[in-house]
C-alpha positions as CSV (number, residue, x, y, z in Angstrom):
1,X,-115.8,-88.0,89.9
2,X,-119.3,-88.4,89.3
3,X,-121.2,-86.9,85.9
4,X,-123.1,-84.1,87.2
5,X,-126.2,-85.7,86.3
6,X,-125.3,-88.2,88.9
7,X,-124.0,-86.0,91.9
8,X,-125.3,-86.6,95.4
9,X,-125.5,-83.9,97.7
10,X,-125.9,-85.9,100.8
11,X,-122.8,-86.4,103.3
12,X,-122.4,-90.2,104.2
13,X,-118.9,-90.1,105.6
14,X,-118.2,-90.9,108.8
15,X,-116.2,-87.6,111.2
16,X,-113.6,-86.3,110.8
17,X,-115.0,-85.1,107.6
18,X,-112.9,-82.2,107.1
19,X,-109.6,-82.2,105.6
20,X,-108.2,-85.4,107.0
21,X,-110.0,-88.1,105.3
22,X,-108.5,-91.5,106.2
23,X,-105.4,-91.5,104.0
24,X,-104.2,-88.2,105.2
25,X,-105.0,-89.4,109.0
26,X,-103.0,-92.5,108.5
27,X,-99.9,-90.3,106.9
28,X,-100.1,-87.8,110.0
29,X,-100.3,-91.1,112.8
30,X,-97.0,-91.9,110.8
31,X,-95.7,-88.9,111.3
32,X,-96.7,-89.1,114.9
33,X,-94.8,-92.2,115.9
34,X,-92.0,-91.5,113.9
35,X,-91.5,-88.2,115.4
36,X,-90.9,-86.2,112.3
37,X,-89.1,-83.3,112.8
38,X,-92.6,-81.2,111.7
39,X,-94.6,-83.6,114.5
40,X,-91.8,-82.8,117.3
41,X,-92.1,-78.9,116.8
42,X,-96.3,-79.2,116.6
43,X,-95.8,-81.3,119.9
44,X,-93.3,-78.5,121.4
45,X,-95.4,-75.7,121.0
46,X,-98.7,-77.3,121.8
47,X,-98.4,-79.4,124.5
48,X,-95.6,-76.4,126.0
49,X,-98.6,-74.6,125.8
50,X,-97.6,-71.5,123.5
51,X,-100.3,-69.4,123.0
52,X,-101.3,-70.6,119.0
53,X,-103.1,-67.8,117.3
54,X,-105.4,-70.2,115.6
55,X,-106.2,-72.4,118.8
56,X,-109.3,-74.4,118.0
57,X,-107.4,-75.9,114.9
58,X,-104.1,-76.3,116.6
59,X,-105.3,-78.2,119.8
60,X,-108.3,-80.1,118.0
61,X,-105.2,-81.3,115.4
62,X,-103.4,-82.3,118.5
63,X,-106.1,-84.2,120.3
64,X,-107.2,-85.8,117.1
65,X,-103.3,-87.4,116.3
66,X,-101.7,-88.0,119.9
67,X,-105.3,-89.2,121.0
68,X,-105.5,-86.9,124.2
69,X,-108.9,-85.8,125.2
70,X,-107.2,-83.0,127.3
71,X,-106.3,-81.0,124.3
72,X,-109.4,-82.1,122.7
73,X,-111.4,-80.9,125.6
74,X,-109.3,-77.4,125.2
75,X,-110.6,-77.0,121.9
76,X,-114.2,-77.7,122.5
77,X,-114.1,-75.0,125.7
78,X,-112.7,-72.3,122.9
79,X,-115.0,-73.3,120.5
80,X,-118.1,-72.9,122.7
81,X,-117.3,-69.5,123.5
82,X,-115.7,-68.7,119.3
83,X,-117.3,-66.3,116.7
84,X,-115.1,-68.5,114.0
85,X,-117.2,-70.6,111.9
86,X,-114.5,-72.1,110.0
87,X,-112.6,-73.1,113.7
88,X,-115.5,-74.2,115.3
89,X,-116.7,-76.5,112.1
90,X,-113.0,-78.4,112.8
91,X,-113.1,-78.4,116.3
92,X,-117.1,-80.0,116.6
93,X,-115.9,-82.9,113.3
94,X,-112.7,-83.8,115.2
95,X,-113.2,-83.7,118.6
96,X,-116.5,-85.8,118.1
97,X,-115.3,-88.7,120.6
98,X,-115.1,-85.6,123.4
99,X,-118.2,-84.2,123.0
100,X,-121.4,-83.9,126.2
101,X,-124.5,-83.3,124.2
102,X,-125.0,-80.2,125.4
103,X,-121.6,-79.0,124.2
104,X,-122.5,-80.5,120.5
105,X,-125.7,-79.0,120.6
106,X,-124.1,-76.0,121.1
107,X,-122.0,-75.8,118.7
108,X,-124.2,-77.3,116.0
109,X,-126.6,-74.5,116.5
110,X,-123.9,-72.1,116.2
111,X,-123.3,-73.2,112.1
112,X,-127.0,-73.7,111.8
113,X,-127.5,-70.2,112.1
114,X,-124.7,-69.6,109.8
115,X,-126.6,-71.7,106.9
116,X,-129.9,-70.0,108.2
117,X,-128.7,-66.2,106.7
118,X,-127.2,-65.9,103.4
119,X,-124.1,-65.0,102.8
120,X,-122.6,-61.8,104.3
121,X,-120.3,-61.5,101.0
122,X,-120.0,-64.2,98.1
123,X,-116.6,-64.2,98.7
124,X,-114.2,-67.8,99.2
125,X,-113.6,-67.6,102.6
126,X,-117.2,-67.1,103.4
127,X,-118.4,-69.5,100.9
128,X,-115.7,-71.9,102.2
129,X,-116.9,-71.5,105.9
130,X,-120.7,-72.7,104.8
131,X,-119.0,-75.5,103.0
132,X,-117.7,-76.4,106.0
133,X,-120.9,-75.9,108.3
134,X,-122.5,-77.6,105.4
135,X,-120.1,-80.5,105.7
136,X,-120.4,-81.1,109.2
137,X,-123.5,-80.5,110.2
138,X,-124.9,-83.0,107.0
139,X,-128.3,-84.1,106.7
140,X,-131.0,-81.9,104.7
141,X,-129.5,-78.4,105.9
142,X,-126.0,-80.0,104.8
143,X,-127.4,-81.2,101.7
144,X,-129.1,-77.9,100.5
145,X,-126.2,-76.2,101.3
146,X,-123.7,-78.0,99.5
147,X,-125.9,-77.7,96.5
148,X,-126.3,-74.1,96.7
149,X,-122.8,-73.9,96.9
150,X,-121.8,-76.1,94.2
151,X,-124.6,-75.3,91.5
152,X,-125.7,-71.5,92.5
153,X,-122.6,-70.0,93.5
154,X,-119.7,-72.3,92.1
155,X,-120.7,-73.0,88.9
156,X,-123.2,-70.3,88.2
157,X,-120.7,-67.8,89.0
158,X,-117.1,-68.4,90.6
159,X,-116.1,-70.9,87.0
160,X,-117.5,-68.9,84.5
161,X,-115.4,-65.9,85.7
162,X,-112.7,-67.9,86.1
163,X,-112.6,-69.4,82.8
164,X,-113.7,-65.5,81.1
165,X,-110.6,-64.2,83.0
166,X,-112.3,-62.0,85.1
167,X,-112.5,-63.7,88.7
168,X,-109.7,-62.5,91.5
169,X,-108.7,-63.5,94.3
170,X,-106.0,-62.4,96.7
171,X,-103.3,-65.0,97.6
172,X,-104.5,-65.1,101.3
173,X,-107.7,-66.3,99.8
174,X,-106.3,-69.0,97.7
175,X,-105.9,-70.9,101.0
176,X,-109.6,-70.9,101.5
177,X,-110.3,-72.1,97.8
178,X,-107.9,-75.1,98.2
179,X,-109.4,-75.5,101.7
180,X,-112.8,-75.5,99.5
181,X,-111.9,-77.9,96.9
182,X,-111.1,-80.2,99.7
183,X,-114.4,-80.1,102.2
184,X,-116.2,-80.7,98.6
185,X,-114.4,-83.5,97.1
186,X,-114.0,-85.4,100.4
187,X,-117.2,-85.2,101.6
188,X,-119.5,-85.7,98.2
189,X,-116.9,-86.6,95.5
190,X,-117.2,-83.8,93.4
191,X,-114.1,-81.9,92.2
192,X,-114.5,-78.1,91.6
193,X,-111.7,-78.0,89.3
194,X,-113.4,-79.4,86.1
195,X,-116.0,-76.9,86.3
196,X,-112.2,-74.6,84.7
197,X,-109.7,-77.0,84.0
198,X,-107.1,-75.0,82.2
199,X,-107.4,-72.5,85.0
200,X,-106.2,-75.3,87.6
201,X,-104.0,-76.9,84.9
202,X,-102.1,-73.5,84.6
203,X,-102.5,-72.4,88.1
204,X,-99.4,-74.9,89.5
205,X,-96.8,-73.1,87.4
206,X,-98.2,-69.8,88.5
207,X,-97.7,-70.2,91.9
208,X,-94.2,-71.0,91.9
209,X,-93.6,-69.0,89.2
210,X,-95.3,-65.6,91.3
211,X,-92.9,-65.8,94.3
212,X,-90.1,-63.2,94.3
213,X,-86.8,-64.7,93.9
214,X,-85.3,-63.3,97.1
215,X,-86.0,-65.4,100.2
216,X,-87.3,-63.2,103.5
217,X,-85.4,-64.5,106.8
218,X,-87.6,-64.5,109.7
219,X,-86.8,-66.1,113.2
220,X,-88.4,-69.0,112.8
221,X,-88.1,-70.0,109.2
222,X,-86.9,-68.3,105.7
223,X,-89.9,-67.5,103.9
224,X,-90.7,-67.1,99.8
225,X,-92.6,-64.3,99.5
226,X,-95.8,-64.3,96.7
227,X,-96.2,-61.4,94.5
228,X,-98.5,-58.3,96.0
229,X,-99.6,-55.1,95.7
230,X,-98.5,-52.1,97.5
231,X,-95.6,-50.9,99.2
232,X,-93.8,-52.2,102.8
233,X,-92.9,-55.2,104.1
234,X,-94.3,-58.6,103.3
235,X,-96.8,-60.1,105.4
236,X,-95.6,-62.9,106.7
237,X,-99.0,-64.4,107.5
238,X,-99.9,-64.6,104.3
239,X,-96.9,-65.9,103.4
240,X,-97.4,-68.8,105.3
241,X,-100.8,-69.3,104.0
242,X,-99.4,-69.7,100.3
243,X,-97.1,-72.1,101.2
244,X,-100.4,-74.0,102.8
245,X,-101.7,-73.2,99.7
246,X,-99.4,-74.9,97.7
247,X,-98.9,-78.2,100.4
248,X,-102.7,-78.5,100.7
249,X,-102.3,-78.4,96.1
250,X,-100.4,-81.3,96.3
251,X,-102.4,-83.2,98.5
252,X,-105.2,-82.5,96.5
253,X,-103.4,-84.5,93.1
254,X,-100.3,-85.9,93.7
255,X,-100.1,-87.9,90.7
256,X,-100.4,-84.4,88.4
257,X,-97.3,-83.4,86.4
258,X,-98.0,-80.1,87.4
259,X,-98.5,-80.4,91.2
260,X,-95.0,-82.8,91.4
261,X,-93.1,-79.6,90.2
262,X,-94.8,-78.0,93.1
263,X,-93.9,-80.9,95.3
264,X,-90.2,-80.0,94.1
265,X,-90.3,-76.9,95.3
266,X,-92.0,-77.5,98.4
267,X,-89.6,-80.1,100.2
268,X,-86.7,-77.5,101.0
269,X,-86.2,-77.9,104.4
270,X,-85.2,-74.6,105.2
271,X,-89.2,-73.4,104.1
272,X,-90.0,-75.6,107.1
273,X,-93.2,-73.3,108.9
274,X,-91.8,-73.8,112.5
275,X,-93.7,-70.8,113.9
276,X,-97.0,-71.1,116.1
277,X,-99.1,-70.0,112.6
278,X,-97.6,-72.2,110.5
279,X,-96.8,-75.0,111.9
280,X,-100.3,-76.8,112.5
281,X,-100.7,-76.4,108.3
282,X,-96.9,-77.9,107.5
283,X,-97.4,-81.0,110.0
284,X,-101.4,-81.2,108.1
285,X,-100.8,-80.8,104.8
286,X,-96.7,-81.8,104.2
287,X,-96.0,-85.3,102.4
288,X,-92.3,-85.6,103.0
289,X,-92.8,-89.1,101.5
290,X,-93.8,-87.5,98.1
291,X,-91.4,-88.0,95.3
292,X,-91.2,-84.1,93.5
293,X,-89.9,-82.8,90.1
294,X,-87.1,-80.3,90.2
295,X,-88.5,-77.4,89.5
296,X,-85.5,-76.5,87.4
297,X,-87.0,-78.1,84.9
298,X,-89.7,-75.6,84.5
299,X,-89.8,-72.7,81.9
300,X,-88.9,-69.7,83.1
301,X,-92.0,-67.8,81.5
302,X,-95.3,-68.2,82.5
303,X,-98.1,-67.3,80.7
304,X,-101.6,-67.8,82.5
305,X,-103.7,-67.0,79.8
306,X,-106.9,-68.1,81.7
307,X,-106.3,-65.2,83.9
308,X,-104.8,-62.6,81.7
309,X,-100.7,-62.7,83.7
310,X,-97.1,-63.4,82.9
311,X,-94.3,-63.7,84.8
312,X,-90.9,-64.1,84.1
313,X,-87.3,-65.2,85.2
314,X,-83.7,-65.1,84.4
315,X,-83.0,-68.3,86.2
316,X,-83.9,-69.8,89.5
317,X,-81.2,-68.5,91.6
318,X,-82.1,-66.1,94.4
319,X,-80.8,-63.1,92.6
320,X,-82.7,-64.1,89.6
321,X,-84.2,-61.0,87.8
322,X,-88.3,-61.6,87.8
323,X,-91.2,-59.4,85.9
324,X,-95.4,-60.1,86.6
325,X,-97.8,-58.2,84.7
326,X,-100.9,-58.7,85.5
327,X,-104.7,-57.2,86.2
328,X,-103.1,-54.4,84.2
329,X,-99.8,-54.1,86.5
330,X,-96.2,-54.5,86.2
331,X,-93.9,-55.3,88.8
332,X,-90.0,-55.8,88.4
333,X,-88.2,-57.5,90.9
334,X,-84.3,-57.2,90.4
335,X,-81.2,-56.3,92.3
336,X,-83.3,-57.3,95.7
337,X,-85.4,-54.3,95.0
338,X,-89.4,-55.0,94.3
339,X,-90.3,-51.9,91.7
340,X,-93.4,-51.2,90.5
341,X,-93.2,-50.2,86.0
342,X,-95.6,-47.8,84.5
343,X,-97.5,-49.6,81.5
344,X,-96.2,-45.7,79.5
345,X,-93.1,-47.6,79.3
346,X,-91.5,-47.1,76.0
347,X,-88.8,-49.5,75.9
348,X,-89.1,-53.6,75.6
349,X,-88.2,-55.7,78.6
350,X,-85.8,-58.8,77.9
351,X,-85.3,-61.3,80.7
352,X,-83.4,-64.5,79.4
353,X,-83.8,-64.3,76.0
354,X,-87.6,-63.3,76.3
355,X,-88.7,-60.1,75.2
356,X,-91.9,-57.9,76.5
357,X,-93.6,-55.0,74.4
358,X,-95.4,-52.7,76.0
359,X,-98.7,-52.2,73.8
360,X,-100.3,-49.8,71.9
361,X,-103.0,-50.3,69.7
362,X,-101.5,-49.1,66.4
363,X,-97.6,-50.4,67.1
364,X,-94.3,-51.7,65.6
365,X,-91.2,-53.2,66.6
366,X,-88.9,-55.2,65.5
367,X,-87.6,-59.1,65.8
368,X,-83.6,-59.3,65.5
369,X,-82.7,-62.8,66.4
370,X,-80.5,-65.6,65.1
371,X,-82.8,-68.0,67.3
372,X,-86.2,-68.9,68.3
373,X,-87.3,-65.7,70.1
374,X,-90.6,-65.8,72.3
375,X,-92.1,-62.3,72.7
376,X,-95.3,-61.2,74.3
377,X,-96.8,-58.1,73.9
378,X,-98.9,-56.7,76.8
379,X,-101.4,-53.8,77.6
380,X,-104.0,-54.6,74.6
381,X,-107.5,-54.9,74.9
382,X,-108.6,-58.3,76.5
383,X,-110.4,-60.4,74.5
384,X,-109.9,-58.6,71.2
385,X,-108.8,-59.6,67.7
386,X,-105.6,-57.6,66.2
387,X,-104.6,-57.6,63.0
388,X,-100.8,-58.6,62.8
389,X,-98.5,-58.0,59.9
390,X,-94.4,-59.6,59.3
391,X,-92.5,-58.6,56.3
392,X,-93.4,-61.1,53.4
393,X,-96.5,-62.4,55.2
394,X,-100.0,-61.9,54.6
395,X,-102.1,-59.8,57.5
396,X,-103.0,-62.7,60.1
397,X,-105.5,-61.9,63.4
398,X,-104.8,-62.4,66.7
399,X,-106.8,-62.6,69.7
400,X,-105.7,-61.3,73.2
401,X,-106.3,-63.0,75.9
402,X,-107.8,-62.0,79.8
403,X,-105.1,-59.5,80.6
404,X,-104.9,-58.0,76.6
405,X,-101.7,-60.5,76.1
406,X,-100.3,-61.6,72.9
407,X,-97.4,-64.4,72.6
408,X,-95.5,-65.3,69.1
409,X,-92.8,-67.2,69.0
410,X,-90.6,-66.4,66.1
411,X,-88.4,-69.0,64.2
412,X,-84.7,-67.8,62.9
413,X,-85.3,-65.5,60.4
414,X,-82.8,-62.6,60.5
415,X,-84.3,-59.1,61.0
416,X,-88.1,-58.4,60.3
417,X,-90.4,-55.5,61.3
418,X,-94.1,-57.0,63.2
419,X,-96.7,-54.5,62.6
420,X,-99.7,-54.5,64.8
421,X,-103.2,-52.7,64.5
422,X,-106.3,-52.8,66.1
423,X,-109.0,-52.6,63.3
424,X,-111.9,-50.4,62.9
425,X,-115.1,-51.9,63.5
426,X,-118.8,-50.6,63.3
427,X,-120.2,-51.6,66.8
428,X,-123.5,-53.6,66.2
């Protein structure tokens, strides 16, 4: 990546500029002729014509990798008559061979007045559908845009919050920030992830790590399910989008440690998205060639402290017990049952030998162990120094992270009482 002092705003490549840069076009033409078992169902549904909810990207995908200007042509006559900036961007960079002049006219005036109004919300998906205009369109308008975007809103506001612990985002719209990270990176070689690199260091493990461990069995496919808020059934659409998430990750850095694990837990083939949804992202983004880490391997605690969560497993079978707290919030998952905990809770949590305190600010417990325990207290004040006593040791302070987390990890000391306070101070 360049220094910053370096960067270029200007878009040279050549279309498609979006998300299949040359590597990932040869991989998919691969995937093509040897009719891979995620190319033969794209083929099926598209070309059987089944009604894809997303059609501009599905038939433009299609035209683009079998080469047939029908399909093509398909998605250019939904794109002319489209209100979906982000659909019509693909559809006008990959269907460029298919294109009358009128049609491309068209359609470049539609993102043109997209970059001519600022933003209806300063949101990802938003800013990612800009990104893409941006991308496409190139020249000056691209160029301004792209810098906006990069200097004004990315690292003026999205990374700072990020890396203070006080940017959210739902899992839906984590498919539009990876989505993000790649229009940027391919079309002007500059990655957004070093503007908060522990975030994206930690944010591999958190992903896997926040699915539930029971699997949801839907007609088409079995489905992990990512952790959310509120009661009912999961949504399957967004379901779908985290696993796209999570391919389009690994596609991003395949060489990453961290991103391998995810690799490992990707290539299942039961996960396969064979539904009219999912399937154009699985055939886009999968790698089935990619070598993963088991993700066994992984701990079974997860603390994000960039963003203030932790979850927790007992193993990483599907009957696993699982705990998230986060944004204030704990959720226990166990016995196939998804349960909301009040943070009044009085009694520790212990899943596989770690243990969670529910905190106060003026608190004891106690450490009983005959080996290396790892406990986390939860519930403090983010960002704040505690004062933190153990028999025979001197007062030490502590600092809580994003989500008012503390973690020790206690050697085998027999029996000891941790006494924890939040000191008095004058306010300046």
């Amino acid at each position: 990546m360049r220094a910053q002092n370096d960067e270029d705003f200007q878009v040279y490549t050549e279309h498609p500029r979006l998300l299949l840069p040359a590597r990932r076009l040869r991989l998919l033409q691969r995937e093509r002729e040897r009719t891979s078992p995620r190319w033969q169902q794209f083929e099926t549904l598209v070309a059987g014509k089944v009604q894809m909810p997303e059609p501009g990207f599905a038939w433009a995908l299609y035209g683009q990798l079998a080469k047939n200007e029908d399909f093509s042509r398909q998605a250019v006559a939904w794109a002319l008559k489209a209100n979906d900036p982000r659909q019509v961007a693909i559809v006008l960079d990959w269907c460029q061979a298919v294109l009358k002049e009128p049609e491309a006219a068209v359609l470049q005036a539609k993102l043109a007045k997209l970059l001519a109004a600022p933003p209806s919300a300063r949101t990802l998906p938003v800013m990612r559908d800009r990104a893409f205009a941006a991308v496409v369109l190139g020249g000056e308008r691209g160029k301004k845009e792209l810098e906006a975007i990069v200097k004004g809103w990315w690292r003026a506001e999205v990374a700072p919050a990020i890396k203070a612990g006080k940017y959210r985002y739902s899992r839906e719209e984590s498919h539009a920030l990876f989505e993000l990270l790649h229009a940027v990176r391919d079309s002007i070689n500059i990655d957004l992830r070093e503007d908060a690199p522990k975030y994206f260091k930690e944010l591999p493990a958190y992903h896997i790590l926040s699915y539930y461990p029971a699997t949801f069995p839907a007609a088409e496919n079995e489905y992990r399910i990512p952790f959310y808020d509120g009661g009912g059934e999961p949504d399957l659409r967004v379901a779908a989008l985290a696993r796209a998430t999570d391919l389009s990750m690994v596609a991003f850095d395949t060489n990453a440690q961290e991103t391998q694990f995810v690799q490992g837990w990707l290539i299942h083939d039961r996960f396969l998205m064979r539904g009219t949804f999912g399937i154009p992202y699985e055939l886009l983004w999968a790698n089935p060639y990619q070598p993963g880490l088991s993700y066994y391997h992984l701990p079974l605690a997860m603390h994000q402290s960039t963003a203030g969560r932790l979850v927790l497993r007992s193993s990483w079978e599907d009957d696993a017990t699982w705990f998230h707290y986060g944004d204030g919030k704990v959720q226990v998952f166990e016995e196939g049952t998804r349960k909301d905990r009040s943070m009044k809770s009085p009694a520790p949590i212990d899943i596989a030998g770690t243990v969670v305190h529910f905190g106060r600010d003026n608190m004891e417990f106690r450490v009983e162990n005959d080996e290396l325990q790892n406990i986390y207290v939860i519930g403090l004040e983010a960002h704040t120094g505690y004062d933190v006593e153990l028999d025979d040791h001197e007062i030490t302070e502590h600092l809580t992270d994003a989500g008012g987390i503390l973690n020790f990890q206690f050697i085998k000391e027999g029996d000891r009482a941790v006494r924890l306070h939040k000191p008095f101070r004058l306010k300046s």
